[in-house]
Structure formats: structure tokens, C-alpha cells
C-alpha positions as CSV (number, residue, x, y, z in Angstrom):
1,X,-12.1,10.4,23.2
2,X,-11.8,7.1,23.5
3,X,-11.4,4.4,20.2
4,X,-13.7,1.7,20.0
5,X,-12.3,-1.6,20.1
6,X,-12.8,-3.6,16.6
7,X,-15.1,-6.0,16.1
8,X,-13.7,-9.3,16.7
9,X,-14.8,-11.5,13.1
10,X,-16.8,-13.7,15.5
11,X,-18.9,-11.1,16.1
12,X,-19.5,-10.3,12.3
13,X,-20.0,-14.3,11.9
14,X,-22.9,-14.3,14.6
15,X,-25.6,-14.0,12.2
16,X,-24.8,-16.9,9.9
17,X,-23.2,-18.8,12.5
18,X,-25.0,-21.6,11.5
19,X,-25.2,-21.3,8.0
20,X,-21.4,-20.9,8.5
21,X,-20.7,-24.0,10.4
22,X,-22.7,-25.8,7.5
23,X,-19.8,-24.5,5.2
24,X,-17.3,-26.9,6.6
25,X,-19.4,-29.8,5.6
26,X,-19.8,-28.8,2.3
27,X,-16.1,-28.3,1.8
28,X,-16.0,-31.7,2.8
29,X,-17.9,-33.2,0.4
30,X,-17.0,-31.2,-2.4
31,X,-13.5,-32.7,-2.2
32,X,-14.2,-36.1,-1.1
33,X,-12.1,-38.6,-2.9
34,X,-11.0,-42.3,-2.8
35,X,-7.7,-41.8,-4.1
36,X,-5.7,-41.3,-0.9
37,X,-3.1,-39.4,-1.6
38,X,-4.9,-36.4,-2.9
39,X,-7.6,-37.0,-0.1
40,X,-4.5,-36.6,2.9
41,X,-3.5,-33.6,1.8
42,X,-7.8,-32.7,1.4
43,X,-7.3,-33.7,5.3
44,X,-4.6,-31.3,5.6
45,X,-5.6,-28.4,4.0
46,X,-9.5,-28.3,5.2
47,X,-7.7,-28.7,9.0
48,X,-5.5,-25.5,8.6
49,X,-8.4,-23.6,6.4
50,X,-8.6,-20.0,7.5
51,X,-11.4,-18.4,9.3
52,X,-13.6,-18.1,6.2
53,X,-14.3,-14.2,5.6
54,X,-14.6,-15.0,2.1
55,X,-18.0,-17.8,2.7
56,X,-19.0,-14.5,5.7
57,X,-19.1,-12.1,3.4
58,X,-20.9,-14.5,0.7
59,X,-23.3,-15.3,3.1
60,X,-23.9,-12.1,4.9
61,X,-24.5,-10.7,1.4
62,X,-27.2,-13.3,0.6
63,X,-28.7,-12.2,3.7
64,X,-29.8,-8.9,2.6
65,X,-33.2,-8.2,1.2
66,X,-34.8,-10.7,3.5
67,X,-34.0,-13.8,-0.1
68,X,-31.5,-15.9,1.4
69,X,-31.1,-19.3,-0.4
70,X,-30.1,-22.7,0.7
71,X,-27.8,-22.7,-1.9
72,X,-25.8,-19.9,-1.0
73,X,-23.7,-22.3,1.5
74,X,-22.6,-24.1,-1.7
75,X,-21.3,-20.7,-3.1
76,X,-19.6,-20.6,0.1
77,X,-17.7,-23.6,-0.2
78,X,-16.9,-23.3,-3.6
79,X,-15.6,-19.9,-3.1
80,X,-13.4,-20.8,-0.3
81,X,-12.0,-24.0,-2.2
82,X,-10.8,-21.2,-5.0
83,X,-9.7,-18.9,-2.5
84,X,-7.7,-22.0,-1.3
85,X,-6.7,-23.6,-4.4
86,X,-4.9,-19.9,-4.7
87,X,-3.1,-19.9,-1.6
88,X,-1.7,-23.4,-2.2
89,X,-0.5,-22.3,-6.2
90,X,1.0,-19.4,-4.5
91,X,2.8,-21.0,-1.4
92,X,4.2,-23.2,-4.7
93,X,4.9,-20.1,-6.5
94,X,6.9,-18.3,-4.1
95,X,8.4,-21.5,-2.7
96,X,7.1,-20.4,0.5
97,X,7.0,-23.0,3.5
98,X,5.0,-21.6,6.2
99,X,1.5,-20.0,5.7
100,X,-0.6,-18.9,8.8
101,X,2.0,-20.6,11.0
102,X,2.1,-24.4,9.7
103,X,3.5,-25.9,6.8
104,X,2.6,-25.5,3.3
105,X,1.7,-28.6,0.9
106,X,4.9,-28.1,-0.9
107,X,6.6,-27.8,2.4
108,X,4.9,-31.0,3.5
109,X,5.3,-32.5,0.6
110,X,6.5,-31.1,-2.8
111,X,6.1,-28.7,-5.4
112,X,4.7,-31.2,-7.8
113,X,1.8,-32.1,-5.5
114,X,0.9,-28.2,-4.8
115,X,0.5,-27.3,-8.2
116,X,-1.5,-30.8,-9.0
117,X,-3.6,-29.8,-5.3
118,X,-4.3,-26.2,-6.5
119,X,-5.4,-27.9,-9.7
120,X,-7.9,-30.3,-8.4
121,X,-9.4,-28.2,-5.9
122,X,-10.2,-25.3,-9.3
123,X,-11.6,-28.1,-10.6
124,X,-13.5,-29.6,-8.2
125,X,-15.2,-25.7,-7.5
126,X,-16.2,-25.2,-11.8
127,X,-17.6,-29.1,-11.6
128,X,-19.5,-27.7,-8.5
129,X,-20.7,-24.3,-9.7
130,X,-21.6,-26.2,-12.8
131,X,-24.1,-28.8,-11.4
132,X,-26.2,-25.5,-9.6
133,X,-26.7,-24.7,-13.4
134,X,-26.2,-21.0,-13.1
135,X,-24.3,-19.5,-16.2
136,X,-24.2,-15.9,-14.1
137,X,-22.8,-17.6,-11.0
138,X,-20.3,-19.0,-13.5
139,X,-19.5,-16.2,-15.4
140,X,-18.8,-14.2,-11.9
141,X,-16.4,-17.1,-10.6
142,X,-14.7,-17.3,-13.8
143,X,-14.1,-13.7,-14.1
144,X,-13.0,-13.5,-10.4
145,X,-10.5,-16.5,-11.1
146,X,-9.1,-15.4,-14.3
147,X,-8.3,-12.1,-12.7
148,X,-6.1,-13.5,-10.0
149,X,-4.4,-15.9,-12.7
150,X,-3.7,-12.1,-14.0
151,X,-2.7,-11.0,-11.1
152,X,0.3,-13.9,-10.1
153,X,1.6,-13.2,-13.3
154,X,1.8,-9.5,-12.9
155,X,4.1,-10.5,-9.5
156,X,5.9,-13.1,-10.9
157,X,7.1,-11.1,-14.2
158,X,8.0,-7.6,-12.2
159,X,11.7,-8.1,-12.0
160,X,13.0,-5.0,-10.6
161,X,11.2,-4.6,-7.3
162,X,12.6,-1.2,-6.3
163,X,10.8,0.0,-9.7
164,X,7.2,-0.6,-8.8
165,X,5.2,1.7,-8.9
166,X,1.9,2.0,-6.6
167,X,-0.2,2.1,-9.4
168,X,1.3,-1.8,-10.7
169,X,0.9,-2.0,-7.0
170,X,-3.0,-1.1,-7.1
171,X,-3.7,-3.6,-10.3
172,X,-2.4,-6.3,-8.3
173,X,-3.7,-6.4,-5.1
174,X,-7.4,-5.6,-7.5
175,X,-6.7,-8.9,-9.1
176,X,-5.0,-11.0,-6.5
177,X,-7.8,-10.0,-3.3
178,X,-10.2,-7.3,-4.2
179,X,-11.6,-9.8,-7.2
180,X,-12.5,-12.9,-5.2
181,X,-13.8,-11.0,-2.6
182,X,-16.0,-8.7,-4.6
183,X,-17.0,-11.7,-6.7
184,X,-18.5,-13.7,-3.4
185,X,-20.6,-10.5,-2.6
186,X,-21.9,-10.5,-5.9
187,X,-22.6,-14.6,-5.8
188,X,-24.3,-13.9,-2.5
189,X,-26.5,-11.4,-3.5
190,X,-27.4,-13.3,-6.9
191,X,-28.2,-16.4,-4.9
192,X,-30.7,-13.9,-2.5
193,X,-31.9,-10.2,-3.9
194,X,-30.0,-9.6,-7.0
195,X,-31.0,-6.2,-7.0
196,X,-28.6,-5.6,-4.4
197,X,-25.8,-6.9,-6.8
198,X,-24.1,-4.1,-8.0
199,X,-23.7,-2.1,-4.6
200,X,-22.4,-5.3,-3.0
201,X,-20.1,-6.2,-6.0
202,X,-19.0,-2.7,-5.3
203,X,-18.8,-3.2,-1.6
204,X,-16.2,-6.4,-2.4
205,X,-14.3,-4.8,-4.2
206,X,-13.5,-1.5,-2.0
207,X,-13.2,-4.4,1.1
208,X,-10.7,-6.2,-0.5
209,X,-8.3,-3.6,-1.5
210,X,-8.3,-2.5,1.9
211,X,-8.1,-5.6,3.5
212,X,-5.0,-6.2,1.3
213,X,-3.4,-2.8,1.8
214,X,-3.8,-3.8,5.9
215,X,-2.8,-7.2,5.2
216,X,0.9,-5.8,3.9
217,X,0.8,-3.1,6.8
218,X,0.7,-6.2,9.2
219,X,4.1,-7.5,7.8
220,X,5.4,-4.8,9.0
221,X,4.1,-3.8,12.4
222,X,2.6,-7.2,14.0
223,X,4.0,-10.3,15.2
224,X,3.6,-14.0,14.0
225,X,1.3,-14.8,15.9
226,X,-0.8,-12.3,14.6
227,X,-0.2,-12.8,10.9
228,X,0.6,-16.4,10.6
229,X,3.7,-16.0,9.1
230,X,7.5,-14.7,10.1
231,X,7.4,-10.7,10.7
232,X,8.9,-9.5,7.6
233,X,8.1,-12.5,5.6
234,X,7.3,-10.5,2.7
235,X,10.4,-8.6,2.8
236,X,12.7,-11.7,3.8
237,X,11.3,-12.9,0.0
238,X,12.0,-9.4,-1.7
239,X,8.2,-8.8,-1.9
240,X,7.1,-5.1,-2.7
241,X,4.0,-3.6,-1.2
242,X,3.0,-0.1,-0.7
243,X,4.4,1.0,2.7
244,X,8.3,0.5,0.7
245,X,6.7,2.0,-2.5
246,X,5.6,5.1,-0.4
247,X,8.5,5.0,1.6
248,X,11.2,4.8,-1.1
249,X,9.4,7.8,-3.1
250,X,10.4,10.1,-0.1
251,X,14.0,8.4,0.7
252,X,17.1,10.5,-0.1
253,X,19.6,8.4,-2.2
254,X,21.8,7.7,0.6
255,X,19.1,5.5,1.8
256,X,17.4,4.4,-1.2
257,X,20.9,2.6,-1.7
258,X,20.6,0.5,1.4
259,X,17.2,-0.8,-0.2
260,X,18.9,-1.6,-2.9
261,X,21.8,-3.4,-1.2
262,X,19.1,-5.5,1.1
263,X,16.8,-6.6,-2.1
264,X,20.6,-7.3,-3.9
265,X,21.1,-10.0,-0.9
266,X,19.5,-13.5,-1.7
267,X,19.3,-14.3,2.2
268,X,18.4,-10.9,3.9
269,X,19.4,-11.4,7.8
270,X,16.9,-10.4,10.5
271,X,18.6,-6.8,11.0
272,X,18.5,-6.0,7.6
273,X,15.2,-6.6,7.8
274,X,14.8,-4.1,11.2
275,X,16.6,-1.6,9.5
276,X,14.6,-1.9,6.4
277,X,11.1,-1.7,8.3
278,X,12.9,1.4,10.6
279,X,13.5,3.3,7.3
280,X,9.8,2.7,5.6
281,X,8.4,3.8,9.6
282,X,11.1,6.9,9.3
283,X,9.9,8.0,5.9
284,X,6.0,7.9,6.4
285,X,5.8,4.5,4.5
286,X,3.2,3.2,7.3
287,X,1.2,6.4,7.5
288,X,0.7,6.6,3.7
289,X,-0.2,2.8,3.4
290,X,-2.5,3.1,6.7
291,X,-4.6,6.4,5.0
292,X,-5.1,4.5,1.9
293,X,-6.3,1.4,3.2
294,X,-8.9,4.0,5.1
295,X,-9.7,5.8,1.8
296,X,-10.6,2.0,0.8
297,X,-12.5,1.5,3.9
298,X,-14.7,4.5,3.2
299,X,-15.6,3.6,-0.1
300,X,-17.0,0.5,0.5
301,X,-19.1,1.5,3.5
302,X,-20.0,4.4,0.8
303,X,-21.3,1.2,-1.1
304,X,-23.5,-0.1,1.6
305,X,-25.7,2.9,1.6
306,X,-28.6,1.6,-0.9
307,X,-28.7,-1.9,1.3
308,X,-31.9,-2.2,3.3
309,X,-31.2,-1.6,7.0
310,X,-31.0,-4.9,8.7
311,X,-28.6,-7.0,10.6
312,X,-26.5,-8.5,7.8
313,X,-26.0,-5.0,6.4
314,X,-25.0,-3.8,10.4
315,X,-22.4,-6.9,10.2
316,X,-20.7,-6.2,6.6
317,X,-20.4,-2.6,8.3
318,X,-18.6,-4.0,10.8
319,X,-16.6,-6.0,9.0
320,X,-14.9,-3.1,7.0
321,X,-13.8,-1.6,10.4
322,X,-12.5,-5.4,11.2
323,X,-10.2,-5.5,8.0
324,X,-8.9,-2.1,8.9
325,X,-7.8,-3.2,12.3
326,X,-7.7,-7.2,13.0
327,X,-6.5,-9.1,15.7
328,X,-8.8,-12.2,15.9
């Protein structure tokens, strides 16, 4: 039988396309400044943005029930600036200097200014969320952000990498992904037909861990272009994720040795990364991460079931099968 191709995420975007391209605007104008040098690297950032699944899912979510609200494209931006603000205190975190293919800020500029960016553009979403004088849409964001504040420090203080387990694995990736993402499918849905909250908070939630889980897979198996960063990024900067975790647990100790000797370099080399991905492919590492990203996948289609029948619902179907598989 034959697969079905999966959905390209312009396809899941159709429905709000226009409530989508209004997103951009609002980014805009959340972060407008006069002081120059915060607005050129504004300039910057909001010209390498992502491809907004966070403001799709937000919006998509709002749309069920037949409630949407002009206000939801505000949640949108503001969720998106946090999402960013995260990506730009991690890039400083990790000292990384590409992200999706270009420069990061402290690449382009320095570590000071990333941490002060990430900073302003928190602050700039809470003074945001603030003037739509919702405490619940707060206390959702809040929670959301507080979580993946948890969730960098869970990365940043696990010192030996080899030790991991999948279950520290698990509580990260729920903090880091799975709690923004749940959190915009729970503001979209208070901003439209809070009834719908819960099974679309759930929904989030189940999305993002697999999303996350596939995300790490890609490190692995794809190409730049299709990531956005180096292949094998994330072990070229000693970065555990659950196809190693899965694959170490069924290495014999000859082997687990050379893991330990490539996470004991400081400058791994491009075949000790080959070898490294050959032994997590050899010992099932792939396979075990792939069939738990689809146990994730499943659950939060599972969620959808109480939603209305309707074409946002048909579209966050479609986006689960997306973050299993995505190319574009």
C-alpha cells in the first residue's frame, strides 16, 4: 500500500491564512522601538522568524466551536515573541551561532545583547498580554514560561550526559516544547470556546512532545537544509536526546566506550560524529525514538476526539501527521 505524503504546513495554514498573515504585523508593532539598537536586531530577528506553528496552532484552536476572536492574533504574536525570546536565550546559552541556517544574535553580535534581546522581547509579550486584561490568559503564559525557564536549567545543570536517563529526558522536552505549545492551544481556545480548553490544552501538550522527539530524530537522519542547522549539531555540542539514550541502553561496553571517548573530545570531528550516528542507527536508537514520537502522535489526535467536526479540527489533525514527518 502506498503512504500518503504529509501535509505540507501550508496546507494546515490555509484556513487562517489571513488571520496568519495579520500575525506579522502585530509582531511588528508589539516590538516597535526608537532606540535603534534594540530595534536592528527587532529587524533581524522578525526577518529570520520561523514558519509560526506556534500562532497556527493558536489560531486554528480559536477556530473551533465556530467563537473565534479578533484578539486571538494578539495571542499569536505574543506567543511567538516568547517562543522567540526562548530561542534567542538559548542560542546565548549554548553559545550556538547558527539557528535555522543564519546567524544568531550573539553570533551577529554578542552574548550581552542576546540575553538583554531575550529579555525585552519577555517583556514586551507580559506588557502585551497585560493590556488585553485577562488574568487566565496570563496565568496560562506565565505558567507556560516558567516551565521552560525549568526546563533550561534542567539541561544546563545535567553534567554527565551519558547518565541521562529518558525519563530526565521526558521532563525536559515537557518543559522546553510541549509547554508553549500546549499553552497556545489553551490561549486559543480561551480567546474562542473555552469549553474546548482542556482537550486542546491536552492536544498541545501530546503535539509538542512529539514534535520534539521528531525534532531530535532530524539531527540525526536529515540534512541542513532540512533542519536549519549542521547535521549533528546536537551531537557536535554534546547534546543528549533519546535516540543516544535508547541506543546506549542496548550498547555492549565495547561501544559504549567510544561514546564516552567522543562526548570526552571538546571538538568532536565530522567522523566521530558518523560513527556516533552509525552506532545509535545499529543499536535501534532511531526506531525506539521514531515509535515514541508516534505513541505521542496518537495521544494527541486521541485529544481531538471531543472537538466539533469542522475544518480547523481537520487541520490540527493534520498537523500531528506534519510534526511526525516534516519537510516544508
Amino acid at each position: 500500500m502506498l503512504r500518503t505524503a504529509p501535509p505540507k504546513l501550508s496546507q494546515i495554514q490555509r484556513p487562517i491564512r489571513a488571520r496568519l498573515d495579520a500575525v506579522g504585523a502585530e509582531l511588528r508593532r508589539i516590538v516597535l522601538t526608537d532606540y535603534p539598537p534594540l530595534e536592528h536586531v527587532n529587524d533581524y530577528l522578525l526577518l529570520v522568524r520561523g514558519k509560526l506553528f506556534r500562532p497556527t496552532l493558536l489560531l486554528l484552536s480559536n477556530e473551533v466551536g465556530g467563537r473565534a476572536r479578533p484578539e486571538a492574533v494578539t495571542l499569536a504574536a505574543i506567543v511567538e515573541l516568547v517562543h522567540l525570546a526562548t530561542l534567542v536565550h538559548d542560542d546565548a546559552v549554548d553559545h550556538s551561532v547558527l539557528r535555522r541556517g543564519m546567524p544568531t544574535v550573539n553570533a551577529l553580535w554578542n552574548h550581552q545583547t542576546a540575553v538583554i534581546m531575550g529579555d525585552y522581547l519577555y517583556s514586551r509579550s507580559v506588557a502585551e498580554l497585560a493590556q488585553l486584561g485577562r488574568t487566565d490568559l496570563i496565568h496560562v503564559l506565565s505558567r507556560a514560561a516558567n516551565e521552560m525557564s525549568v526546563g533550561e536549567m534542567r539541561q544546563l545543570v545535567s553534567c554527565d550526559a551519558l547518565r541521562y536517563t529518558e525519563e530526565e529526558y521526558t521532563q525536559l522536552i515537557a518543559c522546553k516544547t510541549a509547554s508553549l505549545m500546549s499553552a497556545a492551544c489553551e490561549l486559543g481556545a480561551l480567546a474562542g470556546h473555552d469549553g474546548y480548553r482542556a482537550p486542546l490544552a491536552r492536544f498541545g501538550h501530546h503535539l509538542g512532545m512529539a514534535f520534539q522527539i521528531a525534532d531530535d530524530l532530524l539531527d540525526y537522519t536529515e540534512t541542513e537544509a532540512v533542519t536549519g542547522k549542521p547535521s549533528g549539531q546536537d551531537l557536535r555540542e554534546h547534546k543528549v536526546t533519546l535516540p543516544l539514550i535508547a541506543a546506549l541502553a542496548a550498547m555492549g561496553p565495547e561501544h559504549q566506550r567510544e561514546a564516552e571517548a567522543f562526548f570526552a573530545d571538546p571538538d568532536p570531528t565530522d567522523d566521530g560524529i558518523a560513527r556516533l550516528i552509525a552506532l545509535v542507527r545499529e543499536h535501534g536508537g532511531l526506531e525506539y525514538a521514531r515509535r515514541r514520537a508516534e505513541e505521542y502522535a496518537a495521544r494527541a489526535e486521541e485529544a481531538l476526539a471531543p472537538l466539533p467536526p469542522g475544518t480547523a479540527a481537520d487541520a490540527l489533525r493534520a498537523a500531528v501527521a506534519y510534526v511526525i514527518d516534516r519537510r516544508h
